[in-house]
C-alpha positions as CSV (number, residue, x, y, z in Angstrom):
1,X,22.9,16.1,9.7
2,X,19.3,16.7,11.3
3,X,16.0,15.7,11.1
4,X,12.6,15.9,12.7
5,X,11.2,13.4,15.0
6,X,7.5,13.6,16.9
7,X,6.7,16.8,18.2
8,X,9.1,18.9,15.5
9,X,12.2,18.1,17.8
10,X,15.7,17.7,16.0
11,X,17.5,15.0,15.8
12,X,20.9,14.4,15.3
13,X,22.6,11.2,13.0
14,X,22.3,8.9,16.0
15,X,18.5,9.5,16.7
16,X,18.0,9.1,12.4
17,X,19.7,5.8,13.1
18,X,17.5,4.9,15.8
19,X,14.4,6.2,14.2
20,X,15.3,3.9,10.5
21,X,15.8,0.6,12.9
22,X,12.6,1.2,14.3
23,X,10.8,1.5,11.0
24,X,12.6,-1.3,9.7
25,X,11.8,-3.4,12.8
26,X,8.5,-2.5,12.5
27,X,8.1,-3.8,8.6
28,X,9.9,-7.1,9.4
29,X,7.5,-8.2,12.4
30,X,4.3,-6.7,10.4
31,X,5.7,-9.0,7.5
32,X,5.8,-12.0,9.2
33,X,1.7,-11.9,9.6
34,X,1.3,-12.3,13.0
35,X,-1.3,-10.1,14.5
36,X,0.7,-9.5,17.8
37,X,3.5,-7.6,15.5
38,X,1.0,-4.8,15.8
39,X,2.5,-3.4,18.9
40,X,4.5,-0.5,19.3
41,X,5.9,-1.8,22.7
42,X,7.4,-5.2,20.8
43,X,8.6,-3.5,18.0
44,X,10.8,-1.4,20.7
45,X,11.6,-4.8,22.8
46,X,12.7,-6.1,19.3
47,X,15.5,-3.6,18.8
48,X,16.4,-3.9,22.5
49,X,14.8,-0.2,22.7
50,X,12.0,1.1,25.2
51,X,8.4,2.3,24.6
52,X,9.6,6.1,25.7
53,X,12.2,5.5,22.9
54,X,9.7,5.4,20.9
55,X,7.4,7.5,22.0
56,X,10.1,10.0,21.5
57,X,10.8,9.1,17.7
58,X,7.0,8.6,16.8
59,X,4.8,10.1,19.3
60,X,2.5,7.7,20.0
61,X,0.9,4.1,18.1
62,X,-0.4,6.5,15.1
63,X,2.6,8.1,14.5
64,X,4.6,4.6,14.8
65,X,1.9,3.4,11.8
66,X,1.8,6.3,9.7
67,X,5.6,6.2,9.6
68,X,5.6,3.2,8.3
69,X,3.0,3.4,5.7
70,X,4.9,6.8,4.8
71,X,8.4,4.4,4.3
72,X,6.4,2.2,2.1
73,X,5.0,4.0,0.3
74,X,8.3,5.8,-0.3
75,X,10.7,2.5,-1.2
76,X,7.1,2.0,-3.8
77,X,8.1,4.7,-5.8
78,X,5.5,5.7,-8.5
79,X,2.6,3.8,-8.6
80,X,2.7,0.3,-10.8
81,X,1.2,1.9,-14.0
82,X,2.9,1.6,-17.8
83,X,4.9,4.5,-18.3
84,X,4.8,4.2,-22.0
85,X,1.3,6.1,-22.9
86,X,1.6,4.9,-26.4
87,X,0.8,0.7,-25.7
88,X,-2.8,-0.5,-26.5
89,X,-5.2,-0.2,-23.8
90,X,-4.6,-3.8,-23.5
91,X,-1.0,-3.7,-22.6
92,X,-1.7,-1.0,-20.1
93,X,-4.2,-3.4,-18.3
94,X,-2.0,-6.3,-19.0
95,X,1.3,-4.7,-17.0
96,X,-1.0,-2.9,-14.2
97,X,-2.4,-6.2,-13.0
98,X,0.6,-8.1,-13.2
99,X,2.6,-5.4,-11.4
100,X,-0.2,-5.4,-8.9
101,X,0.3,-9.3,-8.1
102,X,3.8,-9.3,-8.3
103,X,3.9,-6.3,-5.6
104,X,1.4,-8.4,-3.3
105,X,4.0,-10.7,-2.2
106,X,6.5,-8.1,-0.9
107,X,7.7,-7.6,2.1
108,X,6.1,-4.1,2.4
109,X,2.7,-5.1,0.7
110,X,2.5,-7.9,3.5
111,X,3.2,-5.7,6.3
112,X,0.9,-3.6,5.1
113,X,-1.9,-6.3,5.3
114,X,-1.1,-7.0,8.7
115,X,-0.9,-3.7,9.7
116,X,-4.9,-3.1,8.2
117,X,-6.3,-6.2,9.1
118,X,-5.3,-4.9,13.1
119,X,-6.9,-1.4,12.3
120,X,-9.9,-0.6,13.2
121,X,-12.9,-1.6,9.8
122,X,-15.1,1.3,10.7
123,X,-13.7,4.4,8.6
124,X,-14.9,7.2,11.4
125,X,-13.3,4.6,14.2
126,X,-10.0,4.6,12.2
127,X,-9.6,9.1,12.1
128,X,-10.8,8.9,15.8
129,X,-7.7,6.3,17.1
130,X,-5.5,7.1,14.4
131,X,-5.8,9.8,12.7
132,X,-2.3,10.1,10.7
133,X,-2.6,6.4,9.9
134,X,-5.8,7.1,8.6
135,X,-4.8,9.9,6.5
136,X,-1.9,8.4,5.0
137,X,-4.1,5.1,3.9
138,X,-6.6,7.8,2.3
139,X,-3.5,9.6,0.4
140,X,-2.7,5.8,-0.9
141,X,-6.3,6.1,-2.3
142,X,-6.3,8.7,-3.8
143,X,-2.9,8.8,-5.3
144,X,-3.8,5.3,-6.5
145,X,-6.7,6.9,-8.5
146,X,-5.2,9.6,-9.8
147,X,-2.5,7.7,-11.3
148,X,-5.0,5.2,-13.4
149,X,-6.8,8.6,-14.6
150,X,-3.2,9.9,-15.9
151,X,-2.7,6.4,-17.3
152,X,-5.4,6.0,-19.5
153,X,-6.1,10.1,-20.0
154,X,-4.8,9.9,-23.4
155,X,-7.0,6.5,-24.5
156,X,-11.1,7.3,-25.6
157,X,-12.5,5.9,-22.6
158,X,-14.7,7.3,-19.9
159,X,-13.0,8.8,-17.0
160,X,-16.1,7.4,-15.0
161,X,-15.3,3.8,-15.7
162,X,-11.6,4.4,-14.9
163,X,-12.3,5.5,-11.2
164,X,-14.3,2.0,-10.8
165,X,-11.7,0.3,-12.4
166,X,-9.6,1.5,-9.9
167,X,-12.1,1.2,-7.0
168,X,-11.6,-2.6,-7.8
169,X,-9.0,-3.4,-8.8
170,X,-6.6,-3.9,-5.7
171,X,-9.4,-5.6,-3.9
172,X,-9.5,-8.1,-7.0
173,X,-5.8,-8.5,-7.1
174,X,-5.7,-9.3,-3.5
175,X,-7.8,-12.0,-3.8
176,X,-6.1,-13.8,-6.3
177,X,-2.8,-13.2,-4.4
178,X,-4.4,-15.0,-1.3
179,X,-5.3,-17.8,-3.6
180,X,-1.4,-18.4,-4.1
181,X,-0.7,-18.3,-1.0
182,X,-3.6,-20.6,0.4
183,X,-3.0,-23.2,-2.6
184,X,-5.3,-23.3,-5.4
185,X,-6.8,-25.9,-8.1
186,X,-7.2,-22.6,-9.8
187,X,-4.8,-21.4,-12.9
188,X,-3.9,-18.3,-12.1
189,X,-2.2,-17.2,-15.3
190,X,-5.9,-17.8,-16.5
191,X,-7.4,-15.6,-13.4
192,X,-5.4,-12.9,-14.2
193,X,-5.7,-12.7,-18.1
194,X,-9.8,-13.4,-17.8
195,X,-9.5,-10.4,-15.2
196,X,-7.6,-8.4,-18.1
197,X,-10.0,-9.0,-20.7
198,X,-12.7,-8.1,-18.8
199,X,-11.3,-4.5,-17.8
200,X,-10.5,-4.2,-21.3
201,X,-13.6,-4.9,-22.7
202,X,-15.3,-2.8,-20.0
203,X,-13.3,0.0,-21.3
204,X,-13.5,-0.5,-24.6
205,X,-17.2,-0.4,-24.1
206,X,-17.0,3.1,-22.5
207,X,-15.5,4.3,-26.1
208,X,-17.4,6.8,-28.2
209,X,-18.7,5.2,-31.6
Protein backbone atom coordinates (compact mmCIF):
# COMPACT_ATOMS: atom_id res chain seq x y z
CA UNK A 1 0.00 0.00 0.00
CA UNK A 2 1.27 3.62 -1.14
CA UNK A 3 0.51 6.93 -0.81
CA UNK A 4 1.74 10.39 -1.57
CA UNK A 5 3.54 12.60 0.83
CA UNK A 6 5.01 16.47 0.18
CA UNK A 7 6.59 16.79 -3.00
CA UNK A 8 4.48 13.76 -4.85
CA UNK A 9 6.99 11.13 -3.26
CA UNK A 10 5.60 7.61 -2.39
CA UNK A 11 5.31 6.25 0.62
CA UNK A 12 5.06 3.00 1.81
CA UNK A 13 2.59 1.62 5.02
CA UNK A 14 5.24 2.68 7.55
CA UNK A 15 5.53 6.44 6.25
CA UNK A 16 1.17 6.41 6.12
CA UNK A 17 1.72 5.46 9.77
CA UNK A 18 3.95 8.09 10.52
CA UNK A 19 2.18 10.65 8.42
CA UNK A 20 -1.63 9.63 10.45
CA UNK A 21 0.32 10.14 13.99
CA UNK A 22 1.45 13.32 12.93
CA UNK A 23 -1.98 14.54 12.01
CA UNK A 24 -3.38 13.15 14.93
CA UNK A 25 -0.77 14.73 17.19
CA UNK A 26 -1.34 17.69 15.63
CA UNK A 27 -5.32 17.79 16.40
CA UNK A 28 -4.78 16.70 20.03
CA UNK A 29 -2.28 19.68 20.90
CA UNK A 30 -4.38 22.25 18.64
CA UNK A 31 -7.36 20.95 20.85
CA UNK A 32 -6.05 21.62 23.96
CA UNK A 33 -6.19 25.57 23.10
CA UNK A 34 -2.93 26.60 23.75
CA UNK A 35 -1.48 28.95 21.26
CA UNK A 36 2.13 27.33 21.44
CA UNK A 37 0.38 23.94 19.90
CA UNK A 38 0.77 25.90 16.69
CA UNK A 39 4.16 24.58 15.93
CA UNK A 40 5.16 22.21 13.52
CA UNK A 41 8.55 21.53 15.48
CA UNK A 42 6.41 20.48 18.83
CA UNK A 43 3.99 18.61 17.18
CA UNK A 44 7.21 16.47 15.81
CA UNK A 45 8.91 16.59 19.50
CA UNK A 46 5.47 15.29 20.63
CA UNK A 47 5.64 11.99 18.70
CA UNK A 48 9.29 11.72 19.53
CA UNK A 49 9.77 12.61 15.63
CA UNK A 50 12.06 15.49 14.09
CA UNK A 51 11.19 18.68 12.09
CA UNK A 52 12.95 16.96 8.83
CA UNK A 53 10.40 14.11 9.60
CA UNK A 54 8.08 16.35 8.99
CA UNK A 55 9.19 18.35 6.61
CA UNK A 56 9.33 15.22 4.66
CA UNK A 57 5.57 14.14 5.24
CA UNK A 58 4.21 17.76 4.92
CA UNK A 59 6.59 20.05 3.33
CA UNK A 60 6.67 22.79 5.25
CA UNK A 61 4.17 24.71 8.21
CA UNK A 62 1.39 25.18 5.35
CA UNK A 63 1.30 21.84 4.27
CA UNK A 64 1.37 20.61 8.17
CA UNK A 65 -2.01 22.97 8.44
CA UNK A 66 -3.75 22.31 5.42
CA UNK A 67 -3.38 18.59 6.27
CA UNK A 68 -5.08 18.96 9.06
CA UNK A 69 -7.87 21.06 8.08
CA UNK A 70 -8.09 18.43 5.08
CA UNK A 71 -8.46 15.42 7.97
CA UNK A 72 -11.14 17.42 9.57
CA UNK A 73 -12.85 18.22 7.31
CA UNK A 74 -12.89 14.63 6.14
CA UNK A 75 -13.84 12.76 9.77
CA UNK A 76 -16.94 15.94 9.27
CA UNK A 77 -18.41 14.25 6.58
CA UNK A 78 -21.33 16.25 4.88
CA UNK A 79 -21.93 19.36 6.10
CA UNK A 80 -24.60 19.57 9.28
CA UNK A 81 -27.68 20.31 7.12
CA UNK A 82 -31.28 18.18 7.41
CA UNK A 83 -31.14 15.59 4.89
CA UNK A 84 -34.85 15.26 4.78
CA UNK A 85 -35.93 18.20 2.16
CA UNK A 86 -39.48 17.56 2.98
CA UNK A 87 -39.37 19.27 7.01
CA UNK A 88 -40.80 22.85 7.40
CA UNK A 89 -38.35 25.49 6.95
CA UNK A 90 -38.43 25.61 10.55
CA UNK A 91 -37.13 22.25 11.26
CA UNK A 92 -34.39 22.78 8.83
CA UNK A 93 -33.23 25.89 10.77
CA UNK A 94 -34.06 24.15 14.04
CA UNK A 95 -31.49 20.99 13.30
CA UNK A 96 -28.77 23.24 11.35
CA UNK A 97 -28.19 25.39 14.45
CA UNK A 98 -28.24 22.76 16.88
CA UNK A 99 -25.88 20.64 14.76
CA UNK A 100 -23.77 23.64 14.49
CA UNK A 101 -23.43 24.06 18.51
CA UNK A 102 -23.20 20.56 19.20
CA UNK A 103 -20.18 20.31 16.53
CA UNK A 104 -18.45 23.44 18.29
CA UNK A 105 -17.32 21.49 21.17
CA UNK A 106 -15.49 18.76 19.30
CA UNK A 107 -12.24 17.96 19.38
CA UNK A 108 -11.74 18.95 15.63
CA UNK A 109 -13.98 22.14 15.78
CA UNK A 110 -11.55 23.23 18.80
CA UNK A 111 -8.47 22.55 17.01
CA UNK A 112 -9.60 24.28 14.42
CA UNK A 113 -10.07 27.55 16.51
CA UNK A 114 -6.73 27.36 17.70
CA UNK A 115 -5.30 26.75 14.65
CA UNK A 116 -7.24 30.28 13.10
CA UNK A 117 -6.88 32.26 15.93
CA UNK A 118 -2.67 31.64 15.32
CA UNK A 119 -3.14 32.48 11.45
CA UNK A 120 -2.58 35.35 10.22
CA UNK A 121 -6.35 37.96 10.23
CA UNK A 122 -5.35 39.77 7.05
CA UNK A 123 -6.93 37.56 4.15
CA UNK A 124 -3.90 38.60 1.45
CA UNK A 125 -1.35 37.86 4.57
CA UNK A 126 -2.92 34.37 5.05
CA UNK A 127 -2.34 33.20 0.75
CA UNK A 128 1.08 34.95 1.03
CA UNK A 129 2.42 32.59 4.32
CA UNK A 130 0.16 29.92 3.74
CA UNK A 131 -1.26 29.46 0.83
CA UNK A 132 -2.78 25.70 1.00
CA UNK A 133 -4.06 26.57 4.48
CA UNK A 134 -5.59 29.34 3.05
CA UNK A 135 -7.21 27.55 0.33
CA UNK A 136 -8.55 24.80 2.16
CA UNK A 137 -10.30 27.41 4.83
CA UNK A 138 -11.82 29.14 1.56
CA UNK A 139 -13.15 25.52 0.25
CA UNK A 140 -14.77 25.19 3.94
CA UNK A 141 -16.52 28.51 2.80
CA UNK A 142 -17.72 27.82 0.07
CA UNK A 143 -18.76 24.30 0.48
CA UNK A 144 -20.52 25.61 3.57
CA UNK A 145 -22.56 27.86 1.28
CA UNK A 146 -23.34 25.74 -1.17
CA UNK A 147 -24.70 23.22 1.02
CA UNK A 148 -27.46 25.83 2.79
CA UNK A 149 -28.34 26.76 -1.05
CA UNK A 150 -29.05 22.89 -1.67
CA UNK A 151 -30.84 22.84 1.66
CA UNK A 152 -33.35 25.23 1.24
CA UNK A 153 -33.40 25.12 -2.87
CA UNK A 154 -36.66 23.33 -2.83
CA UNK A 155 -38.41 25.95 -0.06
CA UNK A 156 -39.90 29.64 -1.67
CA UNK A 157 -37.26 31.67 -0.36
CA UNK A 158 -34.67 33.96 -1.78
CA UNK A 159 -31.51 32.47 -2.63
CA UNK A 160 -29.99 35.98 -1.68
CA UNK A 161 -31.06 35.72 1.88
CA UNK A 162 -29.83 32.13 2.10
CA UNK A 163 -26.12 33.20 1.28
CA UNK A 164 -26.39 35.87 4.38
CA UNK A 165 -27.91 33.35 6.39
CA UNK A 166 -25.03 31.46 5.87
CA UNK A 167 -22.46 34.31 5.98
CA UNK A 168 -23.70 34.47 9.69
CA UNK A 169 -24.50 31.91 10.85
CA UNK A 170 -21.22 30.08 12.12
CA UNK A 171 -19.94 33.44 13.45
CA UNK A 172 -23.41 33.52 15.54
CA UNK A 173 -23.10 29.94 16.67
CA UNK A 174 -19.66 30.53 17.85
CA UNK A 175 -20.51 32.95 20.02
CA UNK A 176 -23.03 31.33 21.84
CA UNK A 177 -20.69 28.25 22.04
CA UNK A 178 -18.04 30.60 23.85
CA UNK A 179 -20.79 31.60 26.18
CA UNK A 180 -20.86 27.89 27.47
CA UNK A 181 -17.73 27.63 27.77
CA UNK A 182 -16.97 31.05 29.66
CA UNK A 183 -20.20 30.50 32.00
CA UNK A 184 -23.27 32.40 31.38
CA UNK A 185 -26.42 33.90 33.27
CA UNK A 186 -27.69 33.44 29.85
CA UNK A 187 -30.35 30.48 28.78
CA UNK A 188 -29.00 29.18 26.01
CA UNK A 189 -31.84 26.85 24.99
CA UNK A 190 -33.52 30.44 24.66
CA UNK A 191 -30.35 31.91 22.55
CA UNK A 192 -30.52 29.35 20.25
CA UNK A 193 -34.40 29.10 19.63
CA UNK A 194 -34.74 33.23 19.47
CA UNK A 195 -31.75 32.79 16.95
CA UNK A 196 -34.07 30.09 15.02
CA UNK A 197 -36.97 32.22 14.85
CA UNK A 198 -35.35 35.00 13.72
CA UNK A 199 -33.69 33.03 10.53
CA UNK A 200 -37.08 31.73 10.10
CA UNK A 201 -38.87 34.68 10.03
CA UNK A 202 -36.19 36.41 7.92
CA UNK A 203 -36.87 33.72 5.39
CA UNK A 204 -40.23 33.57 5.52
CA UNK A 205 -40.14 37.18 4.71
CA UNK A 206 -38.10 36.58 1.56
CA UNK A 207 -41.34 34.36 0.29
CA UNK A 208 -43.29 35.48 -2.75
CA UNK A 209 -46.96 36.55 -1.78
Amino acid sequence: MTDTAAGGRKVNRRGLATRESMLEAAVRALATGDPGAVSANRIAKEIGATWGAVKYQFHDADGLWSAVLRRTAERRGALPIVADTGAPLRDRVAATVETLFRGLTATDSRAIETLRTALPRDRAELERLYPHTAAELSSWGESWGEACQKAFADLDVDPARVREVAAFLPGAMRGIASERQLGTYTDLDVARRGLTNAIVAYLEHSRPD
